[in-house]
N, C-alpha and C positions, 0 to 999 in steps of 0.2 A: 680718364676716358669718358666717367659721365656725368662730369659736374659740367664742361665744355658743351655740353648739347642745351641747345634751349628751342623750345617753339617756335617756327616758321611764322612769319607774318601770312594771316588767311590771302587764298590767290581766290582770282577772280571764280564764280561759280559754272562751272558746264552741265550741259546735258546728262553726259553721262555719268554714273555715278562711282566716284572715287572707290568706294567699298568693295568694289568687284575686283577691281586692282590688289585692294592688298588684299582678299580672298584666294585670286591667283596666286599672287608671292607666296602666300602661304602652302596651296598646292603642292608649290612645285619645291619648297626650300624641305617640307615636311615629307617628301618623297625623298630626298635625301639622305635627310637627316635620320629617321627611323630606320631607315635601311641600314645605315651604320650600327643599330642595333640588333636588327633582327638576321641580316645577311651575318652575324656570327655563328648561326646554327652553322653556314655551309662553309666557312672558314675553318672549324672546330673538325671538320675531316682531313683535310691536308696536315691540321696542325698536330694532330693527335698520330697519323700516319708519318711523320718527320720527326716528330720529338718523343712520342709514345708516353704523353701527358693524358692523365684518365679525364673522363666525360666528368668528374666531378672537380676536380683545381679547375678546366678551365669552366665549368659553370659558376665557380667561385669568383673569377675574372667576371662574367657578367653580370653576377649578383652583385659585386662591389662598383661597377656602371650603374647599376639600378640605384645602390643603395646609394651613389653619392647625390644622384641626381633627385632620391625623394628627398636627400636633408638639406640642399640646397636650394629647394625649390621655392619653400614658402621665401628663402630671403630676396632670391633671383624675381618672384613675383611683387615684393616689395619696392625692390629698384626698378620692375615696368610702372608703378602705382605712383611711384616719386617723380622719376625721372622720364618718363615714357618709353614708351618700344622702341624708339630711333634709338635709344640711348645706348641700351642694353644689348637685343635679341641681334643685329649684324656680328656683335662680336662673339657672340655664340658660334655662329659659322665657321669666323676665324679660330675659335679652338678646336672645337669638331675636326675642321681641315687640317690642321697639323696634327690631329690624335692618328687620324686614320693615314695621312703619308708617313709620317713617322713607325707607325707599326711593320713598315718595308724593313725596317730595322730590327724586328726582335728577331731572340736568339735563346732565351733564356723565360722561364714562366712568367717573373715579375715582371718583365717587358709587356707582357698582356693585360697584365694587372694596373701597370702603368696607364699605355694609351687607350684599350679598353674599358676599362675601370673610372681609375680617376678623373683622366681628360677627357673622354668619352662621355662621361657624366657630369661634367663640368660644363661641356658645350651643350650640351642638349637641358641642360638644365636652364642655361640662356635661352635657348630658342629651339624647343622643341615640341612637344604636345601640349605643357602647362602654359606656356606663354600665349603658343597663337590661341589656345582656346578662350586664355583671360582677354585678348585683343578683341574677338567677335565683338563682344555686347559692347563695347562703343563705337562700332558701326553699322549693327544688325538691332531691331528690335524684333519687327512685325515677320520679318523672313530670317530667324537667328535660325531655325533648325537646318533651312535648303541652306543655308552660306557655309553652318557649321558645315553640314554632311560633305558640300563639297570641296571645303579646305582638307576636311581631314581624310577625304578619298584621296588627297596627293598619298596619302602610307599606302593604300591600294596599288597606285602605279609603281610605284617604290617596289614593290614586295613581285609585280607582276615584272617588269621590266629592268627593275639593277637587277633581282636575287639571281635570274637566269643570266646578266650580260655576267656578273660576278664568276659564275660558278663556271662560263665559257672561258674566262679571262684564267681564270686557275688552272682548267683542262690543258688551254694553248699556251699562257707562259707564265704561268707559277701565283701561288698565292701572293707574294709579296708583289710582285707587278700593281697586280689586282688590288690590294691595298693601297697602293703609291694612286692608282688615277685615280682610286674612286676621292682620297684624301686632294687633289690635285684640283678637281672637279667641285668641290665646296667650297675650296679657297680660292680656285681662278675664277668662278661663275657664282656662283650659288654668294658667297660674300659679299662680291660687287653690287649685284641685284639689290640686296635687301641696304646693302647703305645708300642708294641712289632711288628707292622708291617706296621703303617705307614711311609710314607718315602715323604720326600719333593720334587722332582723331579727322574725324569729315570736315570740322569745322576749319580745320589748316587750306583747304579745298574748295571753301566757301559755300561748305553742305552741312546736311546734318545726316544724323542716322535714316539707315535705309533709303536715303538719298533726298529724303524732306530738307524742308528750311534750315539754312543754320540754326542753334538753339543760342538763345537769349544769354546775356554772358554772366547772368547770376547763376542760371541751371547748367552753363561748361561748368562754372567755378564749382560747386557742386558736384559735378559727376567728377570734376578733378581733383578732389580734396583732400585723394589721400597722396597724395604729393607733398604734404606736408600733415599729413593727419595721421594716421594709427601706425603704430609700430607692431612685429610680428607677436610680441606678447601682447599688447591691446588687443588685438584682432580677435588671437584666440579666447583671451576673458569674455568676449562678446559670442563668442559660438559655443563654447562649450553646455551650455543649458538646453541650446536647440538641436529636437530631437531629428531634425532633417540633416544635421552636419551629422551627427552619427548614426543613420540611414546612408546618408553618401559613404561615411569613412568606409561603411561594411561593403557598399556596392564595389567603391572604387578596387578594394583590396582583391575583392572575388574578377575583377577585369586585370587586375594586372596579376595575377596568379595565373590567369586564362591565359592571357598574350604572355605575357615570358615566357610560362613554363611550357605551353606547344612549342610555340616557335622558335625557341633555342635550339628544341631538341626533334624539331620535326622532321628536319635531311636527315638525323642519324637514324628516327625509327623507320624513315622509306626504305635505307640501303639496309637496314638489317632484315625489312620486309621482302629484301630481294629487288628492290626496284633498282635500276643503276641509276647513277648520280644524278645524269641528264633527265631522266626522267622526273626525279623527284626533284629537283630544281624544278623541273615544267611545272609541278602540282601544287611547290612550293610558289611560284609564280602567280598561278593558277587562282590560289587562297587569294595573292593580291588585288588579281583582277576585280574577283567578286567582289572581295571589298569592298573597293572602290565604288560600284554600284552601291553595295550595301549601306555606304555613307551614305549616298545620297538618297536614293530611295526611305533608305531610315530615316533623315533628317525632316524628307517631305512627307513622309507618314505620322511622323512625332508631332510634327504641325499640325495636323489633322486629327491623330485619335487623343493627343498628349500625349508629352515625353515620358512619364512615368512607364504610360501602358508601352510606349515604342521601346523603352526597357527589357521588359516583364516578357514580349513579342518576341524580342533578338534572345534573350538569355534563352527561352525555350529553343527557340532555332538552334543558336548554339551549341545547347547541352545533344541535341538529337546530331548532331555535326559531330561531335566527338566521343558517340556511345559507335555513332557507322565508323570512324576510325580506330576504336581498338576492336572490331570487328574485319578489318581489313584484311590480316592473315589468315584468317577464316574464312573467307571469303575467295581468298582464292589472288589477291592482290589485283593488277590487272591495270590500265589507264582511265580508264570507267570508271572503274571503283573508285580511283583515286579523286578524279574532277569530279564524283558525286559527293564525296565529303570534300573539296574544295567548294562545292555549290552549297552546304548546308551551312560549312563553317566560315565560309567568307560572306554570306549574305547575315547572317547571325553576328559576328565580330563589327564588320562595318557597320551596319543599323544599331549598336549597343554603343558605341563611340561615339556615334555623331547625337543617338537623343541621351545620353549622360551626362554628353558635354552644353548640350542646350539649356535640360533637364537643370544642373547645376547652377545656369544661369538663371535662369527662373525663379529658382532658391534664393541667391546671394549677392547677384550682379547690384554694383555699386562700385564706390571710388576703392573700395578692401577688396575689391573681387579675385585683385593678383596672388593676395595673400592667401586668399582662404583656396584658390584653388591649388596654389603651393602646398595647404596643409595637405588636399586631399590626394597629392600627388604623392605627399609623404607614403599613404598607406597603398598607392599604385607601387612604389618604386619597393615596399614591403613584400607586395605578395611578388614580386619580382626577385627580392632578394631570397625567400625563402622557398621558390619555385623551384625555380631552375639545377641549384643544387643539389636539391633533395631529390631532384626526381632521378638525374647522373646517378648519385649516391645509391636509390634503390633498384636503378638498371645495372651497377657495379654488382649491389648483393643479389639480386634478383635474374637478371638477364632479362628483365623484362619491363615498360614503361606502366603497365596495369592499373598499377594502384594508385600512383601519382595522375592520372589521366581518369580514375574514377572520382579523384578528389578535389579535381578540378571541373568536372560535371554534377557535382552533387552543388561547386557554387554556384556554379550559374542557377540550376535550381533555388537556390537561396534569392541570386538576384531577379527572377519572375516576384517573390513577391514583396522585398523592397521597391522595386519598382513601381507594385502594384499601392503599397505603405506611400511613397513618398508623391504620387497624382492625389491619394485623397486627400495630403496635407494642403497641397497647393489648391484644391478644390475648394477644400474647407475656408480655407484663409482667403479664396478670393472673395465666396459668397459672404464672408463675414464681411472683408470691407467693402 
């Protein structure tokens, strides 16, 4: 399937600029596709109610999604590097879409473990967070932070607009319904889209980046060389010395500890908080929305102060977002309450994903760029794997989410002052050259 793909002869050049195009595609496949992950917190209520499976097997089911998707990732990043994005990330969609119709079908734990887990992690490791974010920097230079934020505010709509159609589709006719379109919906639309309008670089377009000249065909061959250049252990021999790949390994770990482990388990702490379903879908919604701003707003701030600091900015934001929700039964619960840490944690979550993923580029972007964001996806799909379960596990002993939700604010702490470490590398190293 991807030896068969080759380079489009360049088309004539337009006004307007290709890149926007697949920044949409990206939008809208990544509002999908994430949501296949994160709409399992409000699946994991019908499923646990019908089969009377604990909050920790099935966060085992999404750790095993995470973890397949961080060890897949640097290779899946090597086949965008080699082959390009046309080649690869479509058929992403098409697994995704059969993980998620196919889960109509389970009946049994390993059935979750299956479409959940392995296929789940399989498609999204084609075309999910790690791929479109390797795609930007060869269509983005001068505005990489506004393209990133607003790609990756499609998880925003995703989170504001499936989580709540999801959790209605359940209420009216059953969870497995609700699995079958949303699976339905990626492989009738969402697949199509991306095989008939993705495109491997501007230059196919008769552009270049950020919508300049096409670039000279010694600097394509160049930015495209690792299509036949480094393999996933080259890559690494080349990073492991640089103290910015492990400044990222640590940030990325503390972002995917953050996002899995809330958002798995964010519908169960609402409904334990007394909120009914509908409601805590709305706040889970809610988180999306802001998000989505927060991409963007974050990406055009990162621009502005540096992505380091647009870091250092969201993690504080964040951490004060998720000190106000274990403060929430305290407080007295309420819809207010709710949408005021959906305003702290969605603007915080969003602005940390889109300058991380800029941030990253600034770092690394080159023809290895798939690779190396594969590595660092590894240690995203890490704190994913060791999240989620653990927190199930000590809401089993505990009855309560506390300390797993203190220990995911003391990272983001952490990540204010990597953030703050990895601007002055970038600083240093510019003024030197």
């Amino acid at each position: 399937m991807i030896s068969s793909a080759h380079p489009s002869p360049a088309e004539a050049p337009s006004s307007f600029y290709y890149g926007w195009v697949i920044v949409g595609l990206a939008h809208v496949t990544l509002a999908f596709h994430v949501t296949t992950r994160f709409s399992f917190g409000i699946y994991q209520v019908p499923l646990i109610q019908e089969f009377g499976w604990s909050r920790g097997a099935l966060g085992g089911a999404f750790a095993l999604g995470l973890g397949t998707y961080a060890v897949l990732a640097p290779y899946t990043g090597s086949l965008l590097e080699r082959h390009g994005p046309r080649a690869v990330m479509p058929w992403g969609c098409i697994v995704l879409g059969a993980a998620m119709a196919g889960s109509f079908f389970v009946s049994s734990l390993w059935h979750v473990y299956l479409f959940t887990g392995l296929l789940g992690g399989l498609g999204l490791s084609l075309s999910g967070f790690a791929t479109h974010s390797a795609i930007m920097p060869r269509w983005f230079v001068r505005m990489r932070g506004r393209a990133t934020g607003v790609a990756l505010s499609g998880i925003g709509v995703g989170l504001l607009v499936l989580s709540p159609a999801i959790e209605r589709a359940i209420a009216h006719w059953g969870w497995r319904a609700a699995y079958l379109w949303l699976g339905l919906a990626i492989f009738l639309a969402i697949a199509p889209a991306n095989f008939l309008l993705m495109r491997d670089n501007p230059e196919e377009k008769g552009q270049g980046p950020d919508g300049g000249p096409p670039r000279p065909p010694e600097a394509l061959s160049a930015a495209r060389g690792g299509r036949s250049g480094k393999g996933v252990r080259e890559v690494f021999g080349t990073l492991r010395g640089d103290v910015r790949f492990w400044a990222l390994v640590l940030l990325v770990f503390f972002i995917g500890l953050n996002a899995n482990t809330l958002l798995s388990q964010l519908q169960l702490y609402l409904v334990d908080a007394r909120y009914p379903t509908a409601t805590a879908a709305l706040i889970f919604g809610a988180v999306g929305f802001i998000r989505m701003l927060g991409s963007v707003v974050g990406g055009w701030v990162g621009d502005w102060i540096g992505r380091g600091r647009g870091v250092a900015l969201s993690g504080a934001i964040t951490a004060a977002g998720l000190v106000f929700l274990m403060a929430l039964p305290a407080l007295g619960g309420g819809l207010l309450n709710g949408l005021l840490f959906a305003l702290l944690f969605g603007i915080g979550f969003g602005a940390m994903s889109s300058c991380y993923s800029a941030l990253s580029g600034d770092c690394f972007e080159g023809p290895a760029y798939g690779v190396i964001v594969g590595f660092l996806e590894i240690c995203y799909g890490l704190g994913g794997v060791v999240g989620p379960p653990l927190a199930g596990l000590m809401f089993d002993l505990t009855g309560n989410y506390y300390v797993p939700f203190s220990v995911i604010s003391l990272g983001m702490v952490c990540a204010i002052f990597l953030g703050l470490f990895l601007q002055r590398e970038l600083d240093r190293r510019r003024a030197a050259a």
